[in-house]
Backbone as CSV, one residue per row, in Angstrom:
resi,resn,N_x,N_y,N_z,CA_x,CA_y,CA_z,C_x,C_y,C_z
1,UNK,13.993,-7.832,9.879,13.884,-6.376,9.894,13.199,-5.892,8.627
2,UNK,12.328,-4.843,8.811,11.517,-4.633,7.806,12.050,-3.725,6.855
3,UNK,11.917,-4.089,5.116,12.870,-3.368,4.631,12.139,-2.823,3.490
4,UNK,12.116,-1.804,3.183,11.360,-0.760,2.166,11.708,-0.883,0.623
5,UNK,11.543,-1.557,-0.464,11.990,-2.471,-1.351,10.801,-2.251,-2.836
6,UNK,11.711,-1.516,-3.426,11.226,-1.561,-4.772,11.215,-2.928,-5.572
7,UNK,9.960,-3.418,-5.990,10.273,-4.854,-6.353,9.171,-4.960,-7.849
8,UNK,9.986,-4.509,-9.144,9.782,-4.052,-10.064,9.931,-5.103,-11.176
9,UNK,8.893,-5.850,-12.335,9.765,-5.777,-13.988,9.633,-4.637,-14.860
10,UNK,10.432,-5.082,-15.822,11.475,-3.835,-16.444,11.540,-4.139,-17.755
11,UNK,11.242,-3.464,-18.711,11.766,-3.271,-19.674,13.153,-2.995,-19.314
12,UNK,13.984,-3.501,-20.831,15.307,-3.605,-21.258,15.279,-1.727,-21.261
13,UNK,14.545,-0.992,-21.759,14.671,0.434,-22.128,13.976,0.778,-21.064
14,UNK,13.903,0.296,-20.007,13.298,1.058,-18.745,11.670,1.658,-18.588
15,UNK,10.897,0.623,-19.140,9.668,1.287,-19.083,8.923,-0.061,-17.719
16,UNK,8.010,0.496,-17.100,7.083,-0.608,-16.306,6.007,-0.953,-16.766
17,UNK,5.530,-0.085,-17.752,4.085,-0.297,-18.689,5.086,0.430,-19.981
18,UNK,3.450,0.056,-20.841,3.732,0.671,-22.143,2.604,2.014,-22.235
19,UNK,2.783,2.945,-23.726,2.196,3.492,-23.378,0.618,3.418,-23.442
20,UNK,-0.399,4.119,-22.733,-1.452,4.666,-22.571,-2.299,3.402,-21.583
21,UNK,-1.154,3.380,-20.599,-1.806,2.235,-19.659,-3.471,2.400,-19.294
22,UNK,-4.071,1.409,-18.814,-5.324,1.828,-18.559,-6.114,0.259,-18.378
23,UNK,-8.111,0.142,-18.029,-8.078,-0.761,-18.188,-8.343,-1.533,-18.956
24,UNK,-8.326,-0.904,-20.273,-8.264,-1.479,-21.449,-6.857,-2.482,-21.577
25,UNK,-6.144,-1.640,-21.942,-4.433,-1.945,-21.353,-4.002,-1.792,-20.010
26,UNK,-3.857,-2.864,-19.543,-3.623,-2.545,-17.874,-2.093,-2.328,-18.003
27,UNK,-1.214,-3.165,-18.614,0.216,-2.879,-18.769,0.575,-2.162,-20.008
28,UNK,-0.817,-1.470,-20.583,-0.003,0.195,-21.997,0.231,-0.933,-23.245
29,UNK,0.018,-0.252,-24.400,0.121,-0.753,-25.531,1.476,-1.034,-25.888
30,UNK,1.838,-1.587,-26.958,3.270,-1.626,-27.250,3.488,-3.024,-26.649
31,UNK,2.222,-3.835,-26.443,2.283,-5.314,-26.032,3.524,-5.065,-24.521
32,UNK,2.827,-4.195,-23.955,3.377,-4.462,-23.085,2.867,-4.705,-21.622
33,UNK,2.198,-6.097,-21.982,2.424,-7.343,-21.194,3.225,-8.301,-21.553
34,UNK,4.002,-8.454,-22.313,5.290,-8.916,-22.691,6.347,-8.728,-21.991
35,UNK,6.866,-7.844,-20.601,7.632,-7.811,-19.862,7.586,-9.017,-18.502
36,UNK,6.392,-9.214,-18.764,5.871,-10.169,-17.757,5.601,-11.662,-18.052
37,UNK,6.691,-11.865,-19.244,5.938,-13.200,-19.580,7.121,-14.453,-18.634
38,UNK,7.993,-13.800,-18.359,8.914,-15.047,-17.010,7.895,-15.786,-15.714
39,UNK,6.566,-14.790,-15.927,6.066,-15.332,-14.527,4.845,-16.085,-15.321
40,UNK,5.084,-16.363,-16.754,3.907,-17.456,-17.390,4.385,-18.712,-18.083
41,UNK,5.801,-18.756,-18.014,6.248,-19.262,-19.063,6.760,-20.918,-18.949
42,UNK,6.043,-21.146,-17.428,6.323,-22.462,-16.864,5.344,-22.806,-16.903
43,UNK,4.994,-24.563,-16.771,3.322,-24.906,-16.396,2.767,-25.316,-15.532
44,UNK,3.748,-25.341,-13.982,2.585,-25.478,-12.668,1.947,-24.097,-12.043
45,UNK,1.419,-23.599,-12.016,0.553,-22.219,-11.000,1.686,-22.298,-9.817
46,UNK,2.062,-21.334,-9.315,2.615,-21.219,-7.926,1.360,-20.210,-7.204
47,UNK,0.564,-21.234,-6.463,0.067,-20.289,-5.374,-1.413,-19.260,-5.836
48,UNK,-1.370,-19.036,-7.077,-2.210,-18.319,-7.703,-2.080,-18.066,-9.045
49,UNK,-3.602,-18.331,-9.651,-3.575,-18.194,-10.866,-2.485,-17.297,-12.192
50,UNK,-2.039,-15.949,-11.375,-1.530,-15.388,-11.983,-0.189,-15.675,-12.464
51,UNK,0.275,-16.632,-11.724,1.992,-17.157,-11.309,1.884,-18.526,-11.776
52,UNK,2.720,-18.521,-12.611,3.639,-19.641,-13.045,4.509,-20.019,-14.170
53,UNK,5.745,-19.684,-12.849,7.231,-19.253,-13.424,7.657,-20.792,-13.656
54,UNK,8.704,-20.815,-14.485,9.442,-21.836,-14.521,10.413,-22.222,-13.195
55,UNK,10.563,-23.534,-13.172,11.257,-23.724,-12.655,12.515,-23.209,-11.942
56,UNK,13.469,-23.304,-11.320,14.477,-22.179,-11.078,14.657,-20.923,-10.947
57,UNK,15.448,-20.111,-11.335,15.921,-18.332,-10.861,14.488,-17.506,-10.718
58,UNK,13.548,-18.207,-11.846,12.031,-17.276,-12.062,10.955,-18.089,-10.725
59,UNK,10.884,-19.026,-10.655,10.400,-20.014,-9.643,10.768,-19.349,-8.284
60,UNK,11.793,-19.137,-8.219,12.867,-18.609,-6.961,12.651,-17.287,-6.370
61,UNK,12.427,-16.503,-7.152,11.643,-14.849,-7.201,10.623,-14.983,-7.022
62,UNK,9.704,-15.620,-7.162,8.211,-15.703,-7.015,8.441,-16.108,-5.518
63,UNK,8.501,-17.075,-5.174,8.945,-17.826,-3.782,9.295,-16.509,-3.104
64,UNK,10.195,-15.987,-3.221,10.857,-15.263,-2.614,9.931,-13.943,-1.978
65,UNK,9.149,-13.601,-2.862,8.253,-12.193,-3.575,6.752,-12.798,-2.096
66,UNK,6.585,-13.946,-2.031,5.636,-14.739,-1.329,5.875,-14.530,0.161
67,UNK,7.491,-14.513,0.572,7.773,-15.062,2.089,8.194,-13.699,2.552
68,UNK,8.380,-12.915,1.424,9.641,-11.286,2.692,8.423,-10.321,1.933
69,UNK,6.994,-10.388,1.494,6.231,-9.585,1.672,5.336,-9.317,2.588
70,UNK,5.256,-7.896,3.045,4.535,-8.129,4.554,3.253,-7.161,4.468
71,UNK,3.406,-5.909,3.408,2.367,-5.107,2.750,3.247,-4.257,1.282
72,UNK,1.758,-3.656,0.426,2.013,-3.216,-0.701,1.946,-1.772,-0.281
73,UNK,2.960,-1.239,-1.227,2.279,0.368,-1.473,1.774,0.729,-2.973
74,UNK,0.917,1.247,-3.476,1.052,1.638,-4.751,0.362,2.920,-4.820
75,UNK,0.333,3.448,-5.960,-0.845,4.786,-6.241,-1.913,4.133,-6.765
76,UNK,-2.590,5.259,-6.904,-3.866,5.586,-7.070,-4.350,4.597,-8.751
77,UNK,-3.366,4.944,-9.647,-3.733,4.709,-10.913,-3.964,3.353,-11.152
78,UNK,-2.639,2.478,-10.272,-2.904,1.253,-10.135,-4.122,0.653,-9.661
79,UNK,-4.822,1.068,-8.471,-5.463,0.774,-7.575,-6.703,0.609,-8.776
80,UNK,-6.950,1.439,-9.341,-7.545,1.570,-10.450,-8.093,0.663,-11.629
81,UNK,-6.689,0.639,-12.461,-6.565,-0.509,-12.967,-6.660,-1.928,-12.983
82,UNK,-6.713,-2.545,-11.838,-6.721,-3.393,-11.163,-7.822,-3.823,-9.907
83,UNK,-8.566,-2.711,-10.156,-10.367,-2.377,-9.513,-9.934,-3.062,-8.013
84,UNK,-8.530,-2.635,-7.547,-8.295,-2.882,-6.135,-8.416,-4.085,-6.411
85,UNK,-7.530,-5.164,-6.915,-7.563,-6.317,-6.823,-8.482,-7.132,-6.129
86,UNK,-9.698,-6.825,-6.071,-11.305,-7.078,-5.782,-11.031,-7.341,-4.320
87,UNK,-9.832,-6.547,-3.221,-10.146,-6.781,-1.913,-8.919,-7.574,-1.351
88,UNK,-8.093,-8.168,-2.822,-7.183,-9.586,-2.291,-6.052,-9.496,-3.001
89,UNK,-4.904,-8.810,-2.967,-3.787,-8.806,-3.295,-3.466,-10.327,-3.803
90,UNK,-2.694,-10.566,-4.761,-2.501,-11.634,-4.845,-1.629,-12.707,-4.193
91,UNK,-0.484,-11.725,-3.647,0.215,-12.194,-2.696,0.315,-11.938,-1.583
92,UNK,-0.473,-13.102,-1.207,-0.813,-13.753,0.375,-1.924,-12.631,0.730
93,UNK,-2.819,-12.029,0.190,-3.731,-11.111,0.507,-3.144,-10.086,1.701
94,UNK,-2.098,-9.597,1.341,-1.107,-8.925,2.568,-1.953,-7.294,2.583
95,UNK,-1.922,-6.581,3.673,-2.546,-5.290,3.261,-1.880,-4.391,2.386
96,UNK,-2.631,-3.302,1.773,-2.489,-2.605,0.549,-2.826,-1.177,1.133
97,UNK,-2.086,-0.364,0.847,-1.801,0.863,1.612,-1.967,2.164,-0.002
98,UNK,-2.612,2.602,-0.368,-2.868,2.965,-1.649,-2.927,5.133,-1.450
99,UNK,-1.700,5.425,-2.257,-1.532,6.944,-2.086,-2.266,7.995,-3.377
100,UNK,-2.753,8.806,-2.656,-4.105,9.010,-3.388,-4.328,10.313,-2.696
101,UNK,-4.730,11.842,-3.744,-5.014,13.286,-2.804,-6.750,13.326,-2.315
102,UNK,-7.399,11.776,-3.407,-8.844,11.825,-2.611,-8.902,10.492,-2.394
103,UNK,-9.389,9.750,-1.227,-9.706,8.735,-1.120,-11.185,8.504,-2.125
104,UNK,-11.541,7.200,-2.795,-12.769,6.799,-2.996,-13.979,6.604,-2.623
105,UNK,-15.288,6.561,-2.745,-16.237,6.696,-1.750,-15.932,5.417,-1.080
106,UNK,-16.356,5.141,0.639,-16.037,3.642,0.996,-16.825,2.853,0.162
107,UNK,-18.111,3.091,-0.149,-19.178,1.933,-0.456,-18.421,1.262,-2.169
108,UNK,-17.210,1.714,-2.537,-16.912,1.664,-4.105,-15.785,0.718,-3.717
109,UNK,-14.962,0.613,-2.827,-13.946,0.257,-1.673,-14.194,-1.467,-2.071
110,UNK,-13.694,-2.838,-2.922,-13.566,-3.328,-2.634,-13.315,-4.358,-1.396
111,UNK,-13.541,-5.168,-0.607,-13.351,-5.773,0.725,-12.530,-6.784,0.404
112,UNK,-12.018,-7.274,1.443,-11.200,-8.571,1.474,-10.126,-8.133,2.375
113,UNK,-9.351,-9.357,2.335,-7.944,-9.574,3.369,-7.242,-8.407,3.079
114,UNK,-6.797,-7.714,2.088,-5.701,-6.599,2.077,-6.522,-5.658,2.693
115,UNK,-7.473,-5.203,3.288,-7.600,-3.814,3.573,-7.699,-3.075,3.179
116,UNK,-8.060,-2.594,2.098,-7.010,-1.063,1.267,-7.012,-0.092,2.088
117,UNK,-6.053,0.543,1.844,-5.949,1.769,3.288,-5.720,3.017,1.947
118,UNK,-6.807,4.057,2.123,-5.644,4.939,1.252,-5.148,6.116,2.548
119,UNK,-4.095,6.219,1.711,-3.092,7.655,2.204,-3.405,8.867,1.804
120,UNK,-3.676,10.135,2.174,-3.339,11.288,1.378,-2.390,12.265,2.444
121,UNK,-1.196,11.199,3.027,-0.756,12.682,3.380,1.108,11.643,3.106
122,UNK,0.861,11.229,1.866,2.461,11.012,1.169,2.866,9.831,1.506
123,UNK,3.947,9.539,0.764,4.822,8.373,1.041,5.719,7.964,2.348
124,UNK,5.847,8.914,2.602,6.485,8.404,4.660,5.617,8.174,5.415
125,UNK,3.863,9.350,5.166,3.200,8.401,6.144,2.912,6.840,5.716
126,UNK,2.388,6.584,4.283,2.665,5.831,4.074,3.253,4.063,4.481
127,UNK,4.394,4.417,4.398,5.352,3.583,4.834,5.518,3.109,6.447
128,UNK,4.933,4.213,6.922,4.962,4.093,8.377,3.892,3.200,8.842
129,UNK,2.763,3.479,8.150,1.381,2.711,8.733,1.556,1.278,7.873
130,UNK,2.295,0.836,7.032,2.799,0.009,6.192,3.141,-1.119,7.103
131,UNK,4.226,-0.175,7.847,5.549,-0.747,8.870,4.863,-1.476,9.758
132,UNK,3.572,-1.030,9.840,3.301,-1.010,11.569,1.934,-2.791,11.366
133,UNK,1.799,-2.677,10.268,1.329,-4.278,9.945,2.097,-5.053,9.095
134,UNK,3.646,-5.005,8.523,4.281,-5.917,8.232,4.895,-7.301,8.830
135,UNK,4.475,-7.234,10.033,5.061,-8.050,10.717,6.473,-8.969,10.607
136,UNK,6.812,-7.681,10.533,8.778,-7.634,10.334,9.254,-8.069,8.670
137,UNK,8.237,-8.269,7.885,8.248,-8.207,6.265,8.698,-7.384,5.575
138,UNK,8.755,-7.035,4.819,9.315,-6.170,3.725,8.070,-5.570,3.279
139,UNK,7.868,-3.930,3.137,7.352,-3.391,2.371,7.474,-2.554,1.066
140,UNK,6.779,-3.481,0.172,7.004,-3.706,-1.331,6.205,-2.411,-1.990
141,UNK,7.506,-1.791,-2.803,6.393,-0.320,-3.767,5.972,-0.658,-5.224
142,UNK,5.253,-0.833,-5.493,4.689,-0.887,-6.692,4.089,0.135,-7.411
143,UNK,4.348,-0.049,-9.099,4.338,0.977,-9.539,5.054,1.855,-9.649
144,UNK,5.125,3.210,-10.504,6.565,3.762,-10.964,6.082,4.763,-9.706
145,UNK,5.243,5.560,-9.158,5.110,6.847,-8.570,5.463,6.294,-7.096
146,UNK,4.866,5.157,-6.728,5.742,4.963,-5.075,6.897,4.897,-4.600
147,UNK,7.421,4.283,-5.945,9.236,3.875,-6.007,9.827,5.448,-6.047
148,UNK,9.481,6.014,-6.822,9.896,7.304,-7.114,9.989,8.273,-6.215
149,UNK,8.928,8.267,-5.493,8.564,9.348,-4.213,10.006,8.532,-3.149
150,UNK,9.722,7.210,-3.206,10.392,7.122,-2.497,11.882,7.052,-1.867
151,UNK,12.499,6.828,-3.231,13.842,7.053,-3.725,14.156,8.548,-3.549
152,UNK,13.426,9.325,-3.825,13.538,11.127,-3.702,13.298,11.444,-2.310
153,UNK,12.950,10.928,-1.657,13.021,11.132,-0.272,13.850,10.079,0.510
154,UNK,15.174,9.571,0.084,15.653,8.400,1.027,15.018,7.483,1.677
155,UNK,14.482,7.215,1.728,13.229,6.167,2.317,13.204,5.031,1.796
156,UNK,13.396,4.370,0.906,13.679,3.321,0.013,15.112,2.753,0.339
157,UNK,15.010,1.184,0.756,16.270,0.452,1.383,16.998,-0.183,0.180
158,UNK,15.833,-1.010,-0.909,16.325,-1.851,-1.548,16.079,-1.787,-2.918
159,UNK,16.380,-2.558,-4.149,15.409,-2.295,-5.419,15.800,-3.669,-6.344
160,UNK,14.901,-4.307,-6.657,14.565,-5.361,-7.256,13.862,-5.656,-8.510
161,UNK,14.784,-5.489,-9.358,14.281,-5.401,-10.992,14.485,-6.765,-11.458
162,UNK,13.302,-7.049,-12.586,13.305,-8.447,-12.999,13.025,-7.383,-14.477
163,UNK,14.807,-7.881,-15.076,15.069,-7.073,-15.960,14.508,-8.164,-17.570
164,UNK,13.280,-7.797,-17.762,12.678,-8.407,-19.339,13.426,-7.910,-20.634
165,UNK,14.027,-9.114,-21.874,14.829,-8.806,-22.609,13.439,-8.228,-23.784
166,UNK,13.188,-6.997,-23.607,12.202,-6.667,-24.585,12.076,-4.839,-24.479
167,UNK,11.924,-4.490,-25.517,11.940,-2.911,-25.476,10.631,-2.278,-26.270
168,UNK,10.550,-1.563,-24.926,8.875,-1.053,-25.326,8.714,0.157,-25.880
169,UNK,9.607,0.932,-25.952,9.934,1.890,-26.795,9.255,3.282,-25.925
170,UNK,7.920,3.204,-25.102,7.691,4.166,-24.853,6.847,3.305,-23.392
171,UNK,6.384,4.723,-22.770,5.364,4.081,-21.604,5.997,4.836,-20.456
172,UNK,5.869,3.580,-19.195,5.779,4.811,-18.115,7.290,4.247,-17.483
173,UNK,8.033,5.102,-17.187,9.452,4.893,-16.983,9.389,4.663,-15.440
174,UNK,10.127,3.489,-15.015,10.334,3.662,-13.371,10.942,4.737,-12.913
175,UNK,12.436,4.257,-13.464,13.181,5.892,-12.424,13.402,6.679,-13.408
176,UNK,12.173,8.073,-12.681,12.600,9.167,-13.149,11.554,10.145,-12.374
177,UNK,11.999,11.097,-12.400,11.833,12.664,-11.467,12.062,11.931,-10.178
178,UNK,13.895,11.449,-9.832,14.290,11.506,-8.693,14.696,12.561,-8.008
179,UNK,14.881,13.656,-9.131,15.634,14.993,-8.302,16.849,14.679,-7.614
180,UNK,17.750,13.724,-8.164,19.598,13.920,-8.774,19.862,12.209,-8.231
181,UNK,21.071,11.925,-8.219,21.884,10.718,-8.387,21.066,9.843,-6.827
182,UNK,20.852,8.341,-7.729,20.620,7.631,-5.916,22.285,6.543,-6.649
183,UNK,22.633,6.506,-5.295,23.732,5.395,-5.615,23.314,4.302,-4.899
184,UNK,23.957,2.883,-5.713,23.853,1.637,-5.669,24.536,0.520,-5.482
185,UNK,24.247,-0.553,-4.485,25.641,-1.664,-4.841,24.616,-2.659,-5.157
186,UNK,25.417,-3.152,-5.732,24.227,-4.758,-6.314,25.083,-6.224,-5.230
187,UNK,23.960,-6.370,-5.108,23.845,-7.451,-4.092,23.351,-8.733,-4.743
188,UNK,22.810,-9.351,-5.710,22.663,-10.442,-6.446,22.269,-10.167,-7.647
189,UNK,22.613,-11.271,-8.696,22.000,-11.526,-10.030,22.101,-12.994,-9.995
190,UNK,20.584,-13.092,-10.802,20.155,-14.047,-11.391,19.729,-14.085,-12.597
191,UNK,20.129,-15.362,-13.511,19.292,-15.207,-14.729,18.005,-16.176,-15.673
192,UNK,17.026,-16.185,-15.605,16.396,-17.151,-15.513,15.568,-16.582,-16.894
193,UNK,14.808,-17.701,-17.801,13.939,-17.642,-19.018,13.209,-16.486,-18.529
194,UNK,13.282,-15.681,-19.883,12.709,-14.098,-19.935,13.046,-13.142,-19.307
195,UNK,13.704,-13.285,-18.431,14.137,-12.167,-17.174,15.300,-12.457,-16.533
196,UNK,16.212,-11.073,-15.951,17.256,-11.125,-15.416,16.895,-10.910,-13.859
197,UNK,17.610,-11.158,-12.516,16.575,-10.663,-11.944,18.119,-10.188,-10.692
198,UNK,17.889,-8.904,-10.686,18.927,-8.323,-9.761,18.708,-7.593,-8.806
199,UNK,19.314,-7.396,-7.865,18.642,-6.948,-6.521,20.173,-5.672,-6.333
200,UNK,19.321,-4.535,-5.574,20.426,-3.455,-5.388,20.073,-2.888,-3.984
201,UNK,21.134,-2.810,-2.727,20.637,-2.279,-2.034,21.075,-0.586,-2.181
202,UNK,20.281,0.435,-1.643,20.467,1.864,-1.831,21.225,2.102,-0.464
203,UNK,22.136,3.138,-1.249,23.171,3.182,-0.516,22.723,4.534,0.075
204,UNK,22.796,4.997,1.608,21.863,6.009,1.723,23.058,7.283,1.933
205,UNK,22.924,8.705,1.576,23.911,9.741,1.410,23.850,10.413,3.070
């Protein structure tokens, strides 16, 4: 069953970047690509260049992050930063569903296996056209503004922080402008080199 799943690392002080992200700094100054160092800190590649976790709990999340993803959501800024991951998500080239009040010209539009789809009419449509090529996968929000929209509108099932022991002092905060309390039960922890990694399902009101 397809499940709507914030799947986030974290600063210890709650930031997802540092500040003045960009693509100079794709993860914001304040060395913060340092939240991300659990998924470098082993030495076989899992699957793609970008990945390779150690062995165990970090090994295990990656794996995991590989088999129950079925499409991405993110914004605009990302899409950006990351020049649309030239067409190919890194994991499993799954489609990429990108929320945005102007789409890009097509001819600027990267190609490849993800598709990019942009949205401009919000995060439920979103999620819906998400749904409808996951093939019973999990659709994963990335970035602080998808998680956010989506948590503020109930729409969000699950949330998956790979909590980094490092504090960035400033940058771009996941949760915040939820517009009041989401409640939570935690459903696993793990703890593996550089990162904690805990899973919460949202408890819906």
């Amino acid at each position: 069953m397809t499940k709507v799943v914030i799947d986030m690392t974290m600063s210890l002080d709650g930031f997802v970047a540092g500040p003045e992200d960009g693509k100079e700094y794709p993860l914001g100054k304040n060395d913060g690509m340092r939240i991300f160092d659990w998924y470098f800190s082993g030495k076989d590649e899992y699957r793609n260049k970008l990945f390779r976790p150690e062995p165990g709990p970090n090994l295990d999340q990656v794996k995991r992050m590989y088999e129950e993803s079925g499409a991405f959501i993110f914004g605009r800024r990302t899409y950006e930063i990351t020049n649309g991951w030239g067409g190919a998500h890194p994991v499993n080239g799954v489609p990429v569903f990108v929320l945005t009040h102007t789409p890009p010209p097509a001819n600027t539009v990267p190609k490849g296996p993800s598709n990019l789809t942009f949205v401009t009419d919000g995060i439920a449509s979103a999620i819906r056209q998400a749904r409808a090529v996951a093939n019973g996968k999990d659709i994963k929000l990335g970035g602080a503004s998808p998680g956010q929209q989506a948590l503020k509108e109930g729409l969000c099932d699950e949330i998956i922080i790979h909590l980094a022991p490092y504090l960035l002092g400033d940058g771009v905060r996941l949760f915040d402008q939820l517009g009041g309390p989401v409640p939570l039960e935690k459903t696993s922890a793990t703890d593996g080199p550089l990162a904690t990694h805990v899973r919460y399902r949202v408890l819906k009101q």
